[in-house]
N, C-alpha and C positions, 0 to 999 in steps of 0.2 A: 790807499790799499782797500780792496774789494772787502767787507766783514763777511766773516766764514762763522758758520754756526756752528758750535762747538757742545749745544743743549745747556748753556748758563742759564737761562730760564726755564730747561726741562729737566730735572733732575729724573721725572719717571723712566726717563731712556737715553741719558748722557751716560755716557762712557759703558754702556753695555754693549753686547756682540751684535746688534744689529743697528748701534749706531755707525757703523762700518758700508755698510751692507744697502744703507737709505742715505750717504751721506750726497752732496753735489758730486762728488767725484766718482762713488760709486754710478749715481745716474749719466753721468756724460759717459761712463766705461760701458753702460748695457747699452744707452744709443751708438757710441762705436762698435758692439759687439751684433747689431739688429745692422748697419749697412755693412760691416765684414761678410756677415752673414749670408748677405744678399750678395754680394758679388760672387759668392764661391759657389753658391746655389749655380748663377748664371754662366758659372767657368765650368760646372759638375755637367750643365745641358748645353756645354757648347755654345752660350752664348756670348760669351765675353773668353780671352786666356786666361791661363793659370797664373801667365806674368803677373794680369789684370788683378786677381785677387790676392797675390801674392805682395803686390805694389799697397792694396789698401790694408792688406790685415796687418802690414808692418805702419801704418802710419793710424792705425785706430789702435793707439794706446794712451789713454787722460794723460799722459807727464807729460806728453806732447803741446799740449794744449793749455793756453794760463786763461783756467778757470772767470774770473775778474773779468775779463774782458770779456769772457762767450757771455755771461751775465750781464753785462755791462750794454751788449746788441741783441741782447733777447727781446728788450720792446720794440725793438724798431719790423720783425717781424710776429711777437705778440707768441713765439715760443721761442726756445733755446736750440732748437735742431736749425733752424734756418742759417742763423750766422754759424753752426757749427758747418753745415754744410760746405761756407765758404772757406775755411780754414783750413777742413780737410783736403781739399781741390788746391789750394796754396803748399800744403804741405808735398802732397803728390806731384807738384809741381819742382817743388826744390829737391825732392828725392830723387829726379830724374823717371819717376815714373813711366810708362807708357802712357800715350795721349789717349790710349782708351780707355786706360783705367777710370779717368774724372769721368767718361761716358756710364760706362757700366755702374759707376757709384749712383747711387737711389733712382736707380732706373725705373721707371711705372709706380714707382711711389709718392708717396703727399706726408708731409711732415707728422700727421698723424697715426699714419700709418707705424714710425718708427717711432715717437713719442709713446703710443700706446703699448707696442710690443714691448719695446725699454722698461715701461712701468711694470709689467705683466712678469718680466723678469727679474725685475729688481724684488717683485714680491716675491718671487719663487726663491730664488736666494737668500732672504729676511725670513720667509716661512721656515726654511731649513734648517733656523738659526732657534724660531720662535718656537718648532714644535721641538727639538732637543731638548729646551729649558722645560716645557710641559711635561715632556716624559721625565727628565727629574722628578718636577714637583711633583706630578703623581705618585711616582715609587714614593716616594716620601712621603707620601699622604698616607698611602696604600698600610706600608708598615704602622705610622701612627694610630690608624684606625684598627688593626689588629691589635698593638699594644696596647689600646684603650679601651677593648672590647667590653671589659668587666669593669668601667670605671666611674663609677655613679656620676652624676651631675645634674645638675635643673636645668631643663628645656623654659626657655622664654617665647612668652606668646607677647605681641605686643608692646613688649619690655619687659612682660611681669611674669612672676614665678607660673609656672602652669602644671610639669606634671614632671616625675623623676625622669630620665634619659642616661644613655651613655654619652663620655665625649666620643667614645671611637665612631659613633652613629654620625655626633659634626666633623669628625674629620674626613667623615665617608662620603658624608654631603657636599665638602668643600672639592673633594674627591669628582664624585658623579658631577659637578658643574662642570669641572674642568672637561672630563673626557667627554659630553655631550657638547660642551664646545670645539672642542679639537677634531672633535668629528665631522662638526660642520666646515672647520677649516677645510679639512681632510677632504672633503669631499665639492669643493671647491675649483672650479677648472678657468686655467687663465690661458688664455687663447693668444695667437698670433692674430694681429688685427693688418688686414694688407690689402687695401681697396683702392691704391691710388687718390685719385684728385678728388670724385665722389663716390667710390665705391663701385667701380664697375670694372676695372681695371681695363679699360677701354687703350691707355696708354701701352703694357704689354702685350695686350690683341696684336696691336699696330706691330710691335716690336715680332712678335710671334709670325705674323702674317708675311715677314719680307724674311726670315729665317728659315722656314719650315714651310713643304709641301703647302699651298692651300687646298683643304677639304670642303669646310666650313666650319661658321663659327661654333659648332657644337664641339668639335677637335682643339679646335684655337680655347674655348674656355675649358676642355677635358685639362690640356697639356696646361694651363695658367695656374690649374685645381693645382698639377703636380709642384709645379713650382712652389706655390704656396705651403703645398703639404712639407714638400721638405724644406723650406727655409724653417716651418715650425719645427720638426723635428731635430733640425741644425739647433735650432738656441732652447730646445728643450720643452717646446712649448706646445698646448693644446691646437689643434686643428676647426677653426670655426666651421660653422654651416658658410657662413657667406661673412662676409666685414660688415662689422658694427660701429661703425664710426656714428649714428645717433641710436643705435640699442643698447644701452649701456649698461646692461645686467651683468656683464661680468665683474665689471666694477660696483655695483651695488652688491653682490653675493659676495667680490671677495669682502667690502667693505663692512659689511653685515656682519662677515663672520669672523672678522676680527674683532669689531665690538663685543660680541658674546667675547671671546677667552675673554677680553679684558674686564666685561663686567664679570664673568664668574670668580677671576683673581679679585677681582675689588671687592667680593662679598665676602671670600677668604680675608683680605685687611680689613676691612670692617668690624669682621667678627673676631679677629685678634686686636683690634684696636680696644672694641668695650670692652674683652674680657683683660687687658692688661693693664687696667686703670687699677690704682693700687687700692682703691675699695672694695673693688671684685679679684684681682690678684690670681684669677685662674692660669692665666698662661702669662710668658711674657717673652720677646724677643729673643734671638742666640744674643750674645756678648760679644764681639766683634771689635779688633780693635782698629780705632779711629771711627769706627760708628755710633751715632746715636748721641753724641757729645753735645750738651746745650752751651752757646757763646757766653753766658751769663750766672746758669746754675750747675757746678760741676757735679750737685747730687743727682742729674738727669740720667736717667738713659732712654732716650726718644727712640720710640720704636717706628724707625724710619722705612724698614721694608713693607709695614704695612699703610704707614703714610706713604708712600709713592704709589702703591696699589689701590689705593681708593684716588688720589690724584688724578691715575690713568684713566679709574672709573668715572670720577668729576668730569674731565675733560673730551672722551672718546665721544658719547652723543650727538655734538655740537658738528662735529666732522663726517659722525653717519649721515644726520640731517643735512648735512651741505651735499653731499652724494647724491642725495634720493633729490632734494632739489633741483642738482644742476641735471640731472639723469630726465623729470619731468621739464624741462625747460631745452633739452636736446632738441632743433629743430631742423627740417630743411636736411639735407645731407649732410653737411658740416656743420656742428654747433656753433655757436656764435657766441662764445663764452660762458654758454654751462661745461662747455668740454674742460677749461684752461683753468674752472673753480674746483674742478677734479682732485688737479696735483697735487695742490699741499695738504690737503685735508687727507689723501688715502695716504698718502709718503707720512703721515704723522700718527694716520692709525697704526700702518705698521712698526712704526718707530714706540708707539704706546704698548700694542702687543708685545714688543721683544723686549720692553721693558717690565710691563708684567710678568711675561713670564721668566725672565730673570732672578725678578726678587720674587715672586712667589717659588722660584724653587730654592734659593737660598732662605727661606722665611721656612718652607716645610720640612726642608733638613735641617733648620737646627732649632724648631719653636718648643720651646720649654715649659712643659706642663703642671701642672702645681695640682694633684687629687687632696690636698689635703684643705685648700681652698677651696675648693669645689664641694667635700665634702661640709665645712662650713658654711659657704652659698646655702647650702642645700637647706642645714637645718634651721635657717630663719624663717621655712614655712613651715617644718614641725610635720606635723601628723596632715596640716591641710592640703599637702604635696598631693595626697592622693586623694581627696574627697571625690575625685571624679569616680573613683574605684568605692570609696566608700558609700558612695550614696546608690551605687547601684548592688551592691552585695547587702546592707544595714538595710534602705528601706524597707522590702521584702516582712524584715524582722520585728520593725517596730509598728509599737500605734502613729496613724499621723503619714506614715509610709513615705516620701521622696521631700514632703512638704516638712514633717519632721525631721530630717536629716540635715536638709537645707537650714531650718532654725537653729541646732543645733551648730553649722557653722559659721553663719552668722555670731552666734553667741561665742565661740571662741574668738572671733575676729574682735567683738566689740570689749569682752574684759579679759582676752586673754588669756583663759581656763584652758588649758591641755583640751587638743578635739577628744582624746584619750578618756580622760577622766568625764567626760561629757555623755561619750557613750555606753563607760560602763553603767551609767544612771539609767540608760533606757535599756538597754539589749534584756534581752530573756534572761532568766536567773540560773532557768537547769542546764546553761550553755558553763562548758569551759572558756572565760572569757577573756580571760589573758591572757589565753595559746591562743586563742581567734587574733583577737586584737594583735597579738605579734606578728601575726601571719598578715591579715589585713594594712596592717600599716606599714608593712615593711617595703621601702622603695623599690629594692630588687625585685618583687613581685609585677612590679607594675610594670616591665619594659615592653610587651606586646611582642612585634619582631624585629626590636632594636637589632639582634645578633643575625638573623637571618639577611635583613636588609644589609647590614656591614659585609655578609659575604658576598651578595649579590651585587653591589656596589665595585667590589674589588674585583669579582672575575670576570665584570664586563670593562672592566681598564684593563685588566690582562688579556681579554678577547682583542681590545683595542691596542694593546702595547705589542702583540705578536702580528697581530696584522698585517 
């Protein structure tokens, strides 16, 4: 028995909705759906019957087909379209098909040609899957960053305490990553790739030339264009300038811009991962059951949506890099194996992305905020949360000016003393100095345009979410 991948070693993207969607079988169904395609294109211009594509679009369905074995003669032609080639041609054969039907099947094309568009559409159907789950997790963000508008917290520089903040500012942030990534997805274009043997489709000229009027060949590549145009349009897909079988930028842009979502969700698990450590206790996981369960200590509750999203973040890189790799190593008209280091690496970003964004939208709909730890967090820096505020409003005030200010926080650092009681020792006498001092040290004072930035944040994922 052929082994099927079921994601046992991917938790980031097993049994989510676009493990469906990237599976083998979904990929053998979009290269059936890329030669249906073509044939009915060539029944629509008259060059093949309706029999002809009627014969193939009933024998291009995967149940058809045992999987195991198309795998099992993919090396012997170094992809999986070749032997499926032959099976299909056997099938049509037992169906009683028309003898033109096996003609008209991948006529003027090269196995790259339908390997590439397959892929192009496999993504397109993953993406459909992947930007759904984002538009969750946004709304989900979107509302948390409003309910959290007013909700003090310490901002971390570096890891360490820095300066007061809201959470609704980081969920606004977790927010803006996402829809600056989706955007790029968004805007994203996955082309039909259809050049024949080396990209010149010199094979359909031929077929065109003994079909149609000869003009010349400015006609013969006008009329090639149309074909090509609507086989794209048939399977949904972008219209290239020309076939890219060694330009592979579509493949690096899609591939690109799926690592963004997955690194902007991974900085989302990240930053729910430190804060749910039970010593900082800001936020922690939804409660879900059968999640989160440790095999050994049943006091766990393993906050597992945001471990897979940094997983996805760990692992996605490695896949960009083989991309951009085999994309610099394209050579000659036909690649010679950067093309074939392609497959698994983008089939598995997409399968990363639709598992990001899976769990980060079930992670942003149910992540459970704790202000009253936060509110704690906070006061372990006391009054020196704001020293950045105090030493610019104090020096002014005292003798010593920026350079006493600075001493005096120093000095609470090293015994302790309240910055508070520090300052009443130097500030001016005829000031009210404990209505100053309230006012000064008070965190809420210090936010800048935390609030402004959280609106700004959310109307541009709503500019993005109506679009």
């Amino acid at each position: 028995m052929f082994p099927a991948d079921y994601g046992l070693l991917t938790p980031a993207w097993a049994a989510t909705p676009v493990s469906d969607t990237t599976s083998d079988t979904a990929f053998a169904q979009a290269m059936l759906d890329v030669e249906a395609a073509w044939v009915k294109v060539q029944a629509d211009a008259s060059l093949c019957s309706a029999a002809d594509a009627q014969a193939v679009a009933d024998i291009a369905k995967v149940e058809l087909y045992d999987l195991a074995e198309l795998a099992g003669k993919g090396p012997d032609g170094a992809n999986a379209l070749i032997p499926l080639l032959g099976m299909m041609r056997a099938q049509l054969t037992a169906s009683g098909a028309p003898a033109t039907a096996a003609t008209a099947l991948h006529r003027g094309a090269t196995s790259q040609d339908v390997i590439d568009s397959a892929l192009m559409l496999m993504a397109a159907r993953s993406i459909t899957l992947i930007r759904a789950d984002l538009l969750t997790a946004g709304v989900a963000l979107s509302e948390l960053s409003a309910a959290h508008a007013t909700t003090l917290c310490v901002a971390r520089s570096l890891t360490q305490h820095a300066l007061p903040t809201v959470f609704g500012l980081r969920a606004a942030n977790w927010l803006a990553a996402l829809t600056a990534a989706v955007r790029v997805l968004d805007a994203v274009s996955l082309p039909l790739q259809w050049g024949g043997a080396v990209g010149t489709l010199a094979s359909l000229h031929q077929r065109l030339g003994t079909s149609l009027p000869y003009k010349s060949e400015h006609s013969l590549a006008e009329r090639a264009h149309q074909l090509s145009t609507a086989l794209a349009t048939e399977l949904g897909l972008g219209v290239p300038v020309a076939p890219w079988h060694t330009v592979r930028q579509p493949v690096l842009s899609l591939g690109s811009a799926l690592g963004s979502v997955i690194a902007a969700a991974g900085t989302f698990g990240a930053d729910v991962l430190t804060a749910s450590r039970p010593e900082i206790g800001e936020l922690s996981e939804p409660r879900e059951a059968g999640k989160g369960g440790s095999s050994a200590m049943p006091q766990k509750q393993n906050p597992v949506h945001s471990v897979l999203l940094r997983n996805a973040a760990f692992a996605a890189p490695a896949h960009v890099g083989t991309l951009f790799t085999a994309a610099g190593t394209a050579v000659d008209e036909r690649p010679d194996g950067g093309w074939h280091a392609e497959w698994a690496p983008l089939r598995e970003l997409l399968r990363l992305a639709g598992g990001a964004g899976h769990h980060a939208a079930r992670l942003a709909a149910g992540l459970d905020v704790h202000p009253e730890a936060m509110a704690r967090n906070m006061a372990l820096s006391g009054d020196l949360l704001v020293s950045e505020r105090i030493s610019a409003v104090v020096a002014p005030l005292v003798d010593g000016g920026k350079a006493a200010v600075q001493e005096l926080v120093l000095e609470s650092l090293r015994t302790g003393t309240p910055l508070r009681s520090l300052l009443l020792g130097v500030l001016p006498s005829d000031m009210d100095n404990h209505v100053f001092l309230d006012d000064l040290l008070d965190p809420a004072g210090y936010l800048g345009s935390a609030t402004d930035f959280i609106t700004r944040i959310r109307d541009d994922f709503n500019d993005w979410k109506v679009s």
